[in-house]
C-alpha positions as CSV (number, residue, x, y, z in Angstrom):
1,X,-6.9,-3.8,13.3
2,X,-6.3,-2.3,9.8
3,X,-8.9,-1.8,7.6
4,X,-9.1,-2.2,3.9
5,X,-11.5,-1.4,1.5
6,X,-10.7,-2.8,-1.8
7,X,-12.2,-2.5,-5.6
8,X,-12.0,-3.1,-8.5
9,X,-12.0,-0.2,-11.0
10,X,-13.7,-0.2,-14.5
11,X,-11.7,-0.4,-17.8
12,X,-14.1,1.7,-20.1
13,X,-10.9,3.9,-20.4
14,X,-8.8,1.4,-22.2
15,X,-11.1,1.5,-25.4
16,X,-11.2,5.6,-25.6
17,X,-9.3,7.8,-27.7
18,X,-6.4,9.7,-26.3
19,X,-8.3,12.6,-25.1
20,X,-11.7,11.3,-24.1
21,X,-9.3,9.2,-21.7
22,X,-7.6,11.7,-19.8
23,X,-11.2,13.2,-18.7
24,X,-12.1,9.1,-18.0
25,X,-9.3,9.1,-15.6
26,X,-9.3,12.8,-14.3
27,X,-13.2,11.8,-13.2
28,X,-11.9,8.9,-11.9
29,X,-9.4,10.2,-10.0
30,X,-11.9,12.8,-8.5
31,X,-14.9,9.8,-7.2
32,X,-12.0,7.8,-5.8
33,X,-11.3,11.0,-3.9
34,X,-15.1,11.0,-2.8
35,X,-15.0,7.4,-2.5
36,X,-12.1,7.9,0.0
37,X,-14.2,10.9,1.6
38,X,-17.4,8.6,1.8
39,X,-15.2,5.3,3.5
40,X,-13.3,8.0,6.3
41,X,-16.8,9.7,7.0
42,X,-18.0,6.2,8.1
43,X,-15.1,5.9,10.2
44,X,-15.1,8.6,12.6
45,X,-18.7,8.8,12.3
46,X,-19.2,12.2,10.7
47,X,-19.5,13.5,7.3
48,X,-16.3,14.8,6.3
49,X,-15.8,17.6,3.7
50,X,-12.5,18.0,1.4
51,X,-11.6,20.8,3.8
52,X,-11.3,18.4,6.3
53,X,-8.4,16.4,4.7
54,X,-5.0,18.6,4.9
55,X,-1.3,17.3,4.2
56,X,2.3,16.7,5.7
57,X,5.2,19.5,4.2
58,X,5.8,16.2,2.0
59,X,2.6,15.9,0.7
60,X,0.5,13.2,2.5
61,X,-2.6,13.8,3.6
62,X,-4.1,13.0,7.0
63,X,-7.1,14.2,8.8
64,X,-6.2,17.6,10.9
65,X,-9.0,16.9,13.7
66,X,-9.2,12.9,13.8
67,X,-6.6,10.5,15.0
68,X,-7.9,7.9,12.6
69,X,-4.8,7.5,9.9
70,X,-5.1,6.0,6.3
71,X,-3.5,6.0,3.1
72,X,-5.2,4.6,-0.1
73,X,-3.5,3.9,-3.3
74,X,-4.7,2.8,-7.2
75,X,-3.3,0.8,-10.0
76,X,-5.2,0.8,-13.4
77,X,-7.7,-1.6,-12.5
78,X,-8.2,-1.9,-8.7
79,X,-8.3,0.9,-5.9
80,X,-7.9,0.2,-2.2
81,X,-8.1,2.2,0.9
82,X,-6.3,1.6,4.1
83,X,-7.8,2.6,8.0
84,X,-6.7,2.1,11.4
85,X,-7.3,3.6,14.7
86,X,-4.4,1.4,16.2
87,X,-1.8,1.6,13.5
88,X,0.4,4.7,13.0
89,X,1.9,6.1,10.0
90,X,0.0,3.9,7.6
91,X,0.9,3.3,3.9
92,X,-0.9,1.0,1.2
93,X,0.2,0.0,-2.5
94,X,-1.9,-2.0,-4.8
95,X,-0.2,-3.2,-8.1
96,X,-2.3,-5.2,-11.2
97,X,-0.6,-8.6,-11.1
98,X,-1.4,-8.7,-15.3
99,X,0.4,-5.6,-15.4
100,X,2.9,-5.5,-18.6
101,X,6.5,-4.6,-17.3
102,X,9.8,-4.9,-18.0
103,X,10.3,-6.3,-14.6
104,X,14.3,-6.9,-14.8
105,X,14.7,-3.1,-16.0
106,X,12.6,-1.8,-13.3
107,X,14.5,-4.1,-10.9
108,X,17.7,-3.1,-11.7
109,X,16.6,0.5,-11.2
110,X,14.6,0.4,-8.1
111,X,15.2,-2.6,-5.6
112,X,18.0,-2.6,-3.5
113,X,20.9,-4.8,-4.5
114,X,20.3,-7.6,-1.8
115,X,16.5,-7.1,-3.0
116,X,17.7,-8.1,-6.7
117,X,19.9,-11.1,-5.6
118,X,16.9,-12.2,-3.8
119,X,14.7,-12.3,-7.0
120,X,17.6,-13.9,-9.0
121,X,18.0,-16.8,-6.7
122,X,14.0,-17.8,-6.8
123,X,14.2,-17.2,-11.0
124,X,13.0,-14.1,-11.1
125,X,9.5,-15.0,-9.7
126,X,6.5,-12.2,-10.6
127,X,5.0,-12.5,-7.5
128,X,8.2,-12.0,-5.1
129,X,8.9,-9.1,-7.8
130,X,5.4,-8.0,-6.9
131,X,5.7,-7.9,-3.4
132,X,9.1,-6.0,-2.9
133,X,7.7,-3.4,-5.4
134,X,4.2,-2.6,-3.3
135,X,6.1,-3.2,0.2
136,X,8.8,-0.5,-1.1
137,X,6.1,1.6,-2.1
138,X,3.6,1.1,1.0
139,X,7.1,1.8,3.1
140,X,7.6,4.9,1.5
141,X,4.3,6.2,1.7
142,X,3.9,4.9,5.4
143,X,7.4,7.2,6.0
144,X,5.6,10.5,4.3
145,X,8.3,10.4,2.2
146,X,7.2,8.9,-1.1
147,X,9.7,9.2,-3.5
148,X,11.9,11.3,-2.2
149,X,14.0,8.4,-0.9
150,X,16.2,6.7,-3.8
151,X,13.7,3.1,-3.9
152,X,17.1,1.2,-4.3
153,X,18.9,2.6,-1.0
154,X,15.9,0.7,0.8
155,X,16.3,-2.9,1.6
156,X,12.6,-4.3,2.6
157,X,14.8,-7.2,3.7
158,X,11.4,-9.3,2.7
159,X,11.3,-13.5,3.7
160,X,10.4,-15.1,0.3
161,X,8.6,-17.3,2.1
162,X,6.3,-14.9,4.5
163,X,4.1,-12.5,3.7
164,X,5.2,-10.5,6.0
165,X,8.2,-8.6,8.4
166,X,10.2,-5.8,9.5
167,X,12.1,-2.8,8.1
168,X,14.4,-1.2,10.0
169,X,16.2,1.7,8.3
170,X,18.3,4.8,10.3
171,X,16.4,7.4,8.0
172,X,13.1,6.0,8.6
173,X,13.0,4.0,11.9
174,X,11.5,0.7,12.4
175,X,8.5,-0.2,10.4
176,X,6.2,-3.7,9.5
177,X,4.5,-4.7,6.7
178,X,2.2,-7.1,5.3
179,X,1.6,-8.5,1.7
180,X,-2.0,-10.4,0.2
181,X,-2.8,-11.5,-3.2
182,X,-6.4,-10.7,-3.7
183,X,-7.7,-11.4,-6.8
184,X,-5.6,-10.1,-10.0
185,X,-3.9,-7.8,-7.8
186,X,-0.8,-7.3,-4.9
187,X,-1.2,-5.4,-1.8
188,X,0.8,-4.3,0.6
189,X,0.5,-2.6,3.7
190,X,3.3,-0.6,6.4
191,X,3.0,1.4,9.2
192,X,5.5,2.2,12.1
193,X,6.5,0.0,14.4
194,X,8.5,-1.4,17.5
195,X,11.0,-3.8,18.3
196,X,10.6,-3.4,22.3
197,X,8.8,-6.1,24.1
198,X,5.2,-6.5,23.7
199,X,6.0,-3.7,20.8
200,X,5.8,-5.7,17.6
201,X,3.0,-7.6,16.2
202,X,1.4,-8.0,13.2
203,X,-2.4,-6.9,13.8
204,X,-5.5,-8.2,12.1
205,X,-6.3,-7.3,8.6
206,X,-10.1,-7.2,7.7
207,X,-10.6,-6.7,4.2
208,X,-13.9,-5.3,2.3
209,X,-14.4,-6.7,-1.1
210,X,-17.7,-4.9,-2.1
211,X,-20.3,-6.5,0.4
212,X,-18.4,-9.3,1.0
213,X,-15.7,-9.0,4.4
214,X,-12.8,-11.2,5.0
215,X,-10.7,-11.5,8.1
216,X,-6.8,-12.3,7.4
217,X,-5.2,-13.7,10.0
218,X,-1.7,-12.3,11.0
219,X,1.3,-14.3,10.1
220,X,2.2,-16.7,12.6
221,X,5.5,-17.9,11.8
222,X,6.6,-14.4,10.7
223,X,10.6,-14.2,11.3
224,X,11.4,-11.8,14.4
């Protein structure tokens, strides 16, 4: 089971001058870390404190006396925050499907070259752009290595017809991922993963929206 809490953030900033925006979005930056705090405290079932939260040599934090792993990730206009007891090595991205881009530049620079042919053949669809960009991204994280990696040496090898599949890469190892539309915005999820048998499979996704909960069922005719 993976766990996501998702929301959608306020756009007060966009109508601010300059300056009165960067203190919009350095308090906003500082509840979604509370926010985070709040969500992981509820989890373990303890009140956590900042202290409680260190980081990986490359920068990814985790929690030093729990086992529970999560990752959480923000575009400009929705937040969401990723838990699992089960899952190991989690990574999230979120991207605002409204969000203006020059999608063949950023293509060109950042998805793999089998990644790019994909997108060509299927006429540049948004939403197959969309979902190599956050599964790259949630990969990355997942791995602890964030940008470190060149994004166009990795091949997500994504199904343009499943929402979901397998990564496996000799500098990262063997990772899954899963992709879901909600609202006005893309997420994507990774964590590691096996190819033994009885080793791979895609668990349940149960996602917060506010009060509401939804359960997404995992992808049955996911390509092995």
């Amino acid at each position: 089971m993976i766990h996501l809490e998702f929301y959608r953030l306020s756009q007060h900033s966009q109508q601010l001058p300059v300056d009165q925006r960067k203190v919009f979005i350095a308090q906003q930056k500082k509840y979604l870390h509370e926010l985070r705090l709040k969500h992981l405290s509820h989890y373990v079932g303890k009140e956590l404190q900042a202290t409680d939260l260190v980081k990986t040599p490359h920068g990814k934090p985790y929690l030093a006396a729990h086992s529970l792993e999560f990752n959480h990730s923000h575009s400009a206009k929705h937040y969401v925050l990723a838990v699992s007891r089960q899952q190991h090595h989690l990574g999230v991205d979120v991207e605002d499907l409204d969000r203006n881009v020059n999608f063949d530049a950023l293509a060109r620079h950042a998805f793999h070259p089998a990644e790019y042919a994909l997108w060509q053949s299927l006429d540049y669809d948004t939403q197959l752009w969309f979902r190599i960009w956050t599964v790259k991204e949630a990969m990355l994280k997942a791995s602890g290595l964030g940008i470190r990696l060149s994004l166009n040496t990795l091949n997500t090898q994504i199904h343009p017809e499943q929402n979901s599949g397998t990564l496996i890469d000799e500098r990262l190892g063997t990772f899954a991922f899963q992709s879901l539309q909600v609202g006005g915005a893309m997420v994507s999820i990774a964590w590691k993963s096996g190819l033994g048998c009885g080793e791979f499979q895609i668990p349940r996704l149960e996602l917060h929206i506010h009060d509401q909960i939804v359960l997404v069922e995992p992808n049955e005719n996911h390509p092995k």
